[in-house]
C-alpha positions as MATLAB code, in Angstrom:
seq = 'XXXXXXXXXXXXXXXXXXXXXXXXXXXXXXXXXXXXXXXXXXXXXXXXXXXXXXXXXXXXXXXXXXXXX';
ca = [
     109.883  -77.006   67.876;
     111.119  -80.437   67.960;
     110.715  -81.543   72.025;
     110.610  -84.997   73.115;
     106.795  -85.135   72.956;
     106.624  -84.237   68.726;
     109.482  -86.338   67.663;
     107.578  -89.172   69.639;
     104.592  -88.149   68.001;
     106.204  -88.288   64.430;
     107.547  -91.433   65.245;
     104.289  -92.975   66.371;
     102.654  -91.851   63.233;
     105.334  -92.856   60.969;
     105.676  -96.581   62.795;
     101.920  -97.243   62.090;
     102.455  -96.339   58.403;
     105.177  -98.671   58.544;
     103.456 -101.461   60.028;
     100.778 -101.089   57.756;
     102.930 -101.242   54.447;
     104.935 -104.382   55.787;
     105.520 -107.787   53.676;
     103.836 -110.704   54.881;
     107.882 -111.528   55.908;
     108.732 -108.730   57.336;
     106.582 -108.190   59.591;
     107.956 -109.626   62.727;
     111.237 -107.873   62.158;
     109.152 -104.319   61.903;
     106.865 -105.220   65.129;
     110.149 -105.576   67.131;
     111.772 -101.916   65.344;
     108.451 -100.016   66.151;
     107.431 -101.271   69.674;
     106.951  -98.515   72.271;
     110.301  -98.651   74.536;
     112.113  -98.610   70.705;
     110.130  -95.452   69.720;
     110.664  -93.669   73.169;
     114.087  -94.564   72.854;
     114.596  -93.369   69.560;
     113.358  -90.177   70.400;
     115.226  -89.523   73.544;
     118.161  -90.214   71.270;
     116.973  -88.232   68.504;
     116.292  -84.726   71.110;
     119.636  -85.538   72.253;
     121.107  -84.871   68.757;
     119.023  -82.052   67.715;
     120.412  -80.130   70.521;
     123.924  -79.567   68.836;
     122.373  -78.368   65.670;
     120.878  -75.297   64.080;
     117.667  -74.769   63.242;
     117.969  -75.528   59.144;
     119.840  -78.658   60.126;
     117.262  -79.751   62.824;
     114.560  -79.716   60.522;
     116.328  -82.338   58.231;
     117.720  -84.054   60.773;
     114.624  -85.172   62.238;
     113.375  -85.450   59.028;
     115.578  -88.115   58.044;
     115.434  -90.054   61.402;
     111.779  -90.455   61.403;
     111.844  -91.576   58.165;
     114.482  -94.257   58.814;
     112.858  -97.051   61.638;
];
């Protein structure tokens, strides 16, 4: 359930969310977090640690990751 292709996916979706919720500060420092290479990256590393897990802890797992750019 949670390939390469969905976590990116989640990630994408949950970047422009964050983007769009920025402070007028911030929003340099969340441009850089939520660029492309960063989100491919992220999921690679993500997929990477799914792997070791069971299926109840997956689903929080990536949960939690997504959640935290």
């Amino acid at each position: 359930m949670y390939d390469y292709s969905y976590v990116l996916g989640l990630l994408h979706v949950h970047a422009v969310d964050h983007r769009s919720h920025a402070l007028s500060g911030k929003e340099a420092e969340i441009e850089n977090r939520t660029t492309e290479r960063t989100l491919r990256n992220r999921a690679r590393l993500i997929c990477e640690r799914l792997l070791d897990m069971s299926e109840p802890q997956r689903r929080q797992f990536a949960e939690r990751a997504v959640r935290h750019l």
